[in-house]
C-alpha positions in Angstrom: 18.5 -9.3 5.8 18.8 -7.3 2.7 15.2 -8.4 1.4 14.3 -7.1 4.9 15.8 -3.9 4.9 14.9 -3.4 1.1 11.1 -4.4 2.4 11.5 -1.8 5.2 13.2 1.3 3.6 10.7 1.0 0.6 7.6 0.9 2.8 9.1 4.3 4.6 9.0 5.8 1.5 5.7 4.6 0.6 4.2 5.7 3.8 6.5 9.0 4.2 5.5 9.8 0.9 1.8 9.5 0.4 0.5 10.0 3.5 3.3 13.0 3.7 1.8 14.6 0.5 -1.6 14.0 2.7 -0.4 15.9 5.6 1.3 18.7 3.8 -1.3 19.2 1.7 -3.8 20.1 4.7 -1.3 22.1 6.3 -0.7 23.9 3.5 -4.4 24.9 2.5 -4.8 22.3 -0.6 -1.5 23.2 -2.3 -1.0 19.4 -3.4 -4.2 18.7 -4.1 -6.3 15.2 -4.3 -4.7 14.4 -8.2 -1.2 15.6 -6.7 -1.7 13.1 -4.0 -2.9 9.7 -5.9 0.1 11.3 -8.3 2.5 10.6 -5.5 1.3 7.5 -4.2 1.8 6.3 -7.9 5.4 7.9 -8.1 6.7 6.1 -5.2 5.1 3.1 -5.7 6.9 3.4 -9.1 10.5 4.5 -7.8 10.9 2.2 -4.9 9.4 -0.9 -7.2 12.4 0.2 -10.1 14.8 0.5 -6.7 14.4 -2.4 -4.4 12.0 -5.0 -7.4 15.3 -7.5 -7.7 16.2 -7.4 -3.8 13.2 -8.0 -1.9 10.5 -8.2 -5.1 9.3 -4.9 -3.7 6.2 -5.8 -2.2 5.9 -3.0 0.4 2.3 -5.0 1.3 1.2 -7.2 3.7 -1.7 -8.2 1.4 0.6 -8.5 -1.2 3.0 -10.4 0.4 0.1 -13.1 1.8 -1.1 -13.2 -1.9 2.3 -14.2 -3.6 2.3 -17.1 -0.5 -0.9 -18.2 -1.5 -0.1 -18.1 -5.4 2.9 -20.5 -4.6 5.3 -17.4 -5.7 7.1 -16.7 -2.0 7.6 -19.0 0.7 5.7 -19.4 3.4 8.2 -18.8 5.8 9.8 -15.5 4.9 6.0 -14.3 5.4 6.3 -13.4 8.9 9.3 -11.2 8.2 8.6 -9.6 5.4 5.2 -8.1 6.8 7.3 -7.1 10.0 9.9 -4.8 8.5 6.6 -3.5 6.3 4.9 -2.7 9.0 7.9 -1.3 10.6 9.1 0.8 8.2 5.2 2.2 8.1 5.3 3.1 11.4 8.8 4.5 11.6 7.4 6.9 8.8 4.6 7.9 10.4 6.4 8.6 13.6 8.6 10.9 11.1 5.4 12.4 10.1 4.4 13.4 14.1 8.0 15.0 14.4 7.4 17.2 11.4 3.8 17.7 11.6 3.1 17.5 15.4 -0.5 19.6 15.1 -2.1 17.2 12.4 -4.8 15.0 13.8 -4.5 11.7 11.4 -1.2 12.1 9.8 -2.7 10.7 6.5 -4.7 8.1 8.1 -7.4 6.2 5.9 -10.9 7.1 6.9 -14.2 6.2 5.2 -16.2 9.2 4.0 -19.5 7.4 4.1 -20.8 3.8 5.6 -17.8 1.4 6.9 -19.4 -1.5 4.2 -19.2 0.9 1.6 -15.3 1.8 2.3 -14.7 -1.9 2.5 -16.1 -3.2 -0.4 -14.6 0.0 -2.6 -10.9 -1.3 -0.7 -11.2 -4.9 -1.4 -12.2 -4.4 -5.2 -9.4 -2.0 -5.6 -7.2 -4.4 -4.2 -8.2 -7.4 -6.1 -7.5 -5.3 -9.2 -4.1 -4.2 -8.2 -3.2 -7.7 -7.1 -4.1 -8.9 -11.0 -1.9 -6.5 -12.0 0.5 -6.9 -9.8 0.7 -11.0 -10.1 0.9 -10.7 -14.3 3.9 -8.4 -14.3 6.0 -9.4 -10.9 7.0 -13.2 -9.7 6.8 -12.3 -5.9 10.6 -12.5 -5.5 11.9 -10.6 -8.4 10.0 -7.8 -10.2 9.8 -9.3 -14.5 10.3 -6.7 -17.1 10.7 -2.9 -17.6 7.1 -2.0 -17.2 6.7 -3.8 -14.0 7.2 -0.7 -11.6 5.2 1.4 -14.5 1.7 -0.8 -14.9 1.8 -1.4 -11.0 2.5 2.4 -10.2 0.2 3.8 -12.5 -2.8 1.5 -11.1 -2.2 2.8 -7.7 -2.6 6.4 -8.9 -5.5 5.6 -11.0 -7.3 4.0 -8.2 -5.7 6.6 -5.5 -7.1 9.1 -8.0 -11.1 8.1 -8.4 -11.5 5.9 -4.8 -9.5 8.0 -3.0 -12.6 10.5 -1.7 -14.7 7.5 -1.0 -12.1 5.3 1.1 -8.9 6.8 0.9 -7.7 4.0 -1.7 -5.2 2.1 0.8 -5.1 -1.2 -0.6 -2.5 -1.5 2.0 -2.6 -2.4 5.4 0.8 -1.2 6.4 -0.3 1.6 5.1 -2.8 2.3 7.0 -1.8 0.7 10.2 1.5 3.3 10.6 -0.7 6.6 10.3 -3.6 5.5 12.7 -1.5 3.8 15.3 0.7 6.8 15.4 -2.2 9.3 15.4 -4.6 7.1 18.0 -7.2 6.7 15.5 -7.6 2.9 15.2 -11.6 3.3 14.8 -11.9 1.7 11.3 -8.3 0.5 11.1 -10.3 -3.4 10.6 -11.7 -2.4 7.1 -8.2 -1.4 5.9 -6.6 -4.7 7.4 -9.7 -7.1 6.4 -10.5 -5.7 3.1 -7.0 -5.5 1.2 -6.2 -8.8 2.0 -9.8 -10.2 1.0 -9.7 -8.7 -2.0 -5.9 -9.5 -2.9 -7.2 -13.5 -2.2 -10.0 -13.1 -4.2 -7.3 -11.8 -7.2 -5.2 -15.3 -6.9 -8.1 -17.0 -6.8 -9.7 -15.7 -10.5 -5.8 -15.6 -11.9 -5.5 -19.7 -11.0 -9.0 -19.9 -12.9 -7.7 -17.8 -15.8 -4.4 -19.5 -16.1 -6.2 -23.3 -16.1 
């Protein structure tokens, strides 16, 4: 129960967070700006990593989770769970988000500026590289080393940072799924489901190949 918890209270903040700096930022009239916002995603990433890394292994991830399971680093069967209480704690936080904000359309929700290929090749590339990162510095049930929370932080605000006008840089299907459940706009929720976890595969898959 405490990896649970620690799973769900860090993927509030996630969510909260980054898609909150989303939401003020258009109510607001730009005031956080697009660097401001990758800057936060980054930030949290960072602070809830350092805050919950040797409770739950701070995955805050569905595709993250599903990739530790396939690396042989996290049992199968606190899978299930784990991605529950993310996607719980993603939804609670955007239902936060509709309290505060009740006039915002999307509430932060991912949306592809151009072609719905294009968004989910961009997503699944962005997540592979994260997930290299993520599965040389973390063991999937304790975070390894003071950097961990640093290296995995700062390649979500890099990517949040350069991606994010093209696709909105999820990498994260709870992410994604709490802001367009919670607005009604499920329309290309399937790239941000399909592609993070496609891509986070694909990262296992070359790490067991570099690792032979």
């Amino acid at each position: 129960m405490k990896k649970l918890l620690a799973e769900f209270l860090g993927t509030y903040a996630l969510v909260f967070a980054g898609t909150g700096a989303i939401v003020i930022d258009q109510q607001f009239h730009g005031v956080i700006t697009h660097m401001g916002i990758a800057i936060t995603f980054g930030l949290i990433v960072m602070s809830m990593i350092y805050t919950f890394g040797d409770i739950s292994g701070a995955h805050f991830n569905p595709a993250v989770s599903i990739a530790f399971t396939m690396a042989g680093r996290f049992p199968a069967r606190q899978l299930p769970p784990y991605i529950a209480s993310q996607l719980a704690g993603a939804l609670l936080a955007s239902l936060t988000l509709k309290l505060m904000f009740p006039a915002n359309e999307l509430l932060g929700a991912t949306m592809p500026s151009g072609t719905e290929i294009q968004s989910f090749v961009m997503e699944a590339i962005l997540t592979f590289f994260l997930m290299l990162v993520i599965i040389n510095v973390a063991s999937g049930s304790k975070e390894q080393g003071m950097f961990a929370g640093l290296a995995i932080g700062s390649v979500v605000a890099l990517e949040a940072m350069f991606a994010g006008p093209v696709c909105g840089a999820s990498m994260n299907p709870a992410r994604s799924i709490g802001p367009a459940i919670v607005s009604g706009h499920p329309e290309h929720l399937w790239i941000y489901i399909a592609a993070p976890i496609s891509g986070a595969i694909m990262a296992i898959l070359i790490f067991k190949i570099l690792k032979l």
